[in-house]
N, C-alpha and C positions, 0 to 999 in steps of 0.2 A: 543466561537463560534466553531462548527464543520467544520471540512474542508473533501471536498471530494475526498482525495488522494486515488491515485492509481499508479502502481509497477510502478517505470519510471520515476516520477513524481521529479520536482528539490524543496528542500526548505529547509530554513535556521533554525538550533535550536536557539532558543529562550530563554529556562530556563533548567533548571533542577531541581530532588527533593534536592539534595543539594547547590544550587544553584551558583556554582562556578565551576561548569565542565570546563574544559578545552575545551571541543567543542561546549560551545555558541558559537556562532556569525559564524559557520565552512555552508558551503553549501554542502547539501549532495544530494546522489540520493536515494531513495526511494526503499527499493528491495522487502519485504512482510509483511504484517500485520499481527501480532501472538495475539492470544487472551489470558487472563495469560493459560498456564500449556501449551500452542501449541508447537509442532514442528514443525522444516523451514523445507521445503523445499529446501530452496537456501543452499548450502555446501560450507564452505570457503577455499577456492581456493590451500589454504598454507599447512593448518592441516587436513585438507579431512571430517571436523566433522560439523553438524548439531546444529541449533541455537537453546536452549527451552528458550523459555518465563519463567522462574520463577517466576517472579512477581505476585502480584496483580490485574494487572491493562493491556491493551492490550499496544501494543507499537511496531513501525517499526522496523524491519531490515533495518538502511541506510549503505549507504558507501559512504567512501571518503579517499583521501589519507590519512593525517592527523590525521583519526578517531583511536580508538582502544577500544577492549573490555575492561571492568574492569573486571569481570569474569575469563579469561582465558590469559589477556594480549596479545592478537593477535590484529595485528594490521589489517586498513582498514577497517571496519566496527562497530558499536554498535546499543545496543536497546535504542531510542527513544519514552517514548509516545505521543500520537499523539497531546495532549495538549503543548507539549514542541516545536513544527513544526510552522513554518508559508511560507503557500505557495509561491514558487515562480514560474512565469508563463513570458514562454519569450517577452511580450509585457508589463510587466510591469519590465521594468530595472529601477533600480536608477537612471540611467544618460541617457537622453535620447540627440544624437545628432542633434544639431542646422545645419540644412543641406541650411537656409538661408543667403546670402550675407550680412555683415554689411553693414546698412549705414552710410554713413561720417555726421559725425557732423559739421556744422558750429560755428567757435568761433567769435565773434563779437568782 
């Protein structure tokens, strides 16, 4: 299923081509869509240098603290494709708060 992400947008990786990345399960934010051979726009912040899509295949620029390129070993960010994302949207939280009173139960 395709998803209609856009720059900003929060969502959790899912898999990877090897499928043992270190940043399953990580929440990231979304920064730009690179198509393979594209360059970012977005500069990272540390090393002042520009992301290229090498791949195959299109795949996000996310970030997050925890994240980090394999490429160049900088941390904060990596490429995600867009198959590996699964949206997340702030009304569908996993836990949603029970904001009604319990009732007391009668024991007989």
């Amino acid at each position: 299923m395709q998803h209609q992400f856009k720059a900003g947008d929060l969502a959790l990786i899912v898999g990877s081509r090897k499928g043992d990345s270190p940043h399953i399960g990580k929440v990231v934010e979304l920064c730009e869509f690179l198509p393979p051979g594209a360059t970012s726009k977005w500069i990272h912040q540390e090393s002042y240098t520009v992301t290229i899509n090498g791949g195959e295949s299109p795949a996000w620029i996310v970030l997050g603290d925890s994240l980090y390129s394999a490429v160049k070993g900088y941390k904060g960010f990596t490429l995600v494709e867009p198959w590996f994302l699964m949206p997340l949207k702030g009304d569908q939280s996993p836990a949603q708060t029970n904001t009604e009173t319990p009732k007391e139960v009668a024991h007989g």
